[in-house]
C-alpha positions as semicolon CSV with decimal commas, in nm:
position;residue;x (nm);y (nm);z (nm)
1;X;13,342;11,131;10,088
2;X;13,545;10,865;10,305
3;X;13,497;10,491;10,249
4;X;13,516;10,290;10,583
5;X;13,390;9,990;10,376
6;X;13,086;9,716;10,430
7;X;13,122;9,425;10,626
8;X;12,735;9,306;10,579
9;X;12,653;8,984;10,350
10;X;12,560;9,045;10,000
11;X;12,183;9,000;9,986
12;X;12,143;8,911;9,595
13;X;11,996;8,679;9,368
14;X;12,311;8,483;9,313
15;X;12,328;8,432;9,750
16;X;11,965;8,421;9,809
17;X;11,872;8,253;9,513
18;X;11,607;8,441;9,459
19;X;11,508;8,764;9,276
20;X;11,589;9,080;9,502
21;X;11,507;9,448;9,511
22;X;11,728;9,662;9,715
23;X;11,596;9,972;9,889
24;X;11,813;10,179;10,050
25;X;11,714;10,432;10,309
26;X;12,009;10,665;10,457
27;X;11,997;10,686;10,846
28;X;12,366;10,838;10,890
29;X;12,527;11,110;10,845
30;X;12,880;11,201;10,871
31;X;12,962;11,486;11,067
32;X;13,246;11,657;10,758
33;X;12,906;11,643;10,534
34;X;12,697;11,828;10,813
35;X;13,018;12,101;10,831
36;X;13,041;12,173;10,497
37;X;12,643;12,176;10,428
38;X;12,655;12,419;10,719
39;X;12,959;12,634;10,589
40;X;12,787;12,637;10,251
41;X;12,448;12,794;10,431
42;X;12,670;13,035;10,610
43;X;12,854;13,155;10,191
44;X;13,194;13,037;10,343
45;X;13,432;12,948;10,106
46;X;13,634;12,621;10,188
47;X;13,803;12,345;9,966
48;X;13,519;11,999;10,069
49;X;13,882;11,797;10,067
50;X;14,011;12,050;10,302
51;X;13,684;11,971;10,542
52;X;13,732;11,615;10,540
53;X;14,145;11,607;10,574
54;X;14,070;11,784;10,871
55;X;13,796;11,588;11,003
56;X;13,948;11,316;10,957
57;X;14,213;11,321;11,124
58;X;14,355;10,931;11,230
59;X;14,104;10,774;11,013
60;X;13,844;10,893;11,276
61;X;13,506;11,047;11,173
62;X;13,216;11,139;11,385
63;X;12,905;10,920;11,229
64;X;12,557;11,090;11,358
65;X;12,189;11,010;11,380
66;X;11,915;11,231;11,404
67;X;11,780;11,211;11,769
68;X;11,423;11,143;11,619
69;X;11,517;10,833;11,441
70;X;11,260;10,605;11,549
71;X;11,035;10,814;11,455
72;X;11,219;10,863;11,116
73;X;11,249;10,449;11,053
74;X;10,871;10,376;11,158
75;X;10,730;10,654;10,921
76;X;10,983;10,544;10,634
77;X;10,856;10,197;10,714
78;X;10,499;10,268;10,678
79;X;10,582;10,489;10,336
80;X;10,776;10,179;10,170
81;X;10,524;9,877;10,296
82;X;10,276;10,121;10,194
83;X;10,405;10,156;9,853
84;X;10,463;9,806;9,803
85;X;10,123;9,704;9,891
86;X;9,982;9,943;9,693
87;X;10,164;9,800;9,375
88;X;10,089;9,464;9,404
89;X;9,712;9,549;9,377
């Protein structure tokens, strides 16, 4: 898979100061990943570098969200507040 990097802050104990759980919930997808998912459903056989060379053509990737993504985030929300309340007692 292709790294385009992170330019967010580091949220840790040593720049919060604080102790810090991380949870990370995917939102993204890149569009190579949804190709060769798809070509793997349809028993095609194709290198996954191949896939990405050619989807990535000039450094330039298609990055996609689900059209129901609020919906996704709010019920994702609920399921890890949820979980979180329900372990501290």
């Amino acid at each position: 898979m292709v790294e385009f990097g992170n330019s967010r802050e580091e949220l840790s104990e040593e720049t919060l100061g604080v102790p810090v759980i991380a949870l990370g919930i995917p939102t993204v997808l890149d569009a190579a990943t949804i190709v060769i998912n798809t070509l793997n459903l349809c028993d095609v056989i194709i290198s996954e570098d191949e896939i990405i060379e050619k989807m990535n053509l000039n450094n330039f990737n298609f990055i996609v969200t689900p059209k129901e993504i609020d919906s996704l985030i709010e019920n994702m929300t609920n399921i890890v507040s949820d979980s979180i309340n329900n372990s501290l007692g």
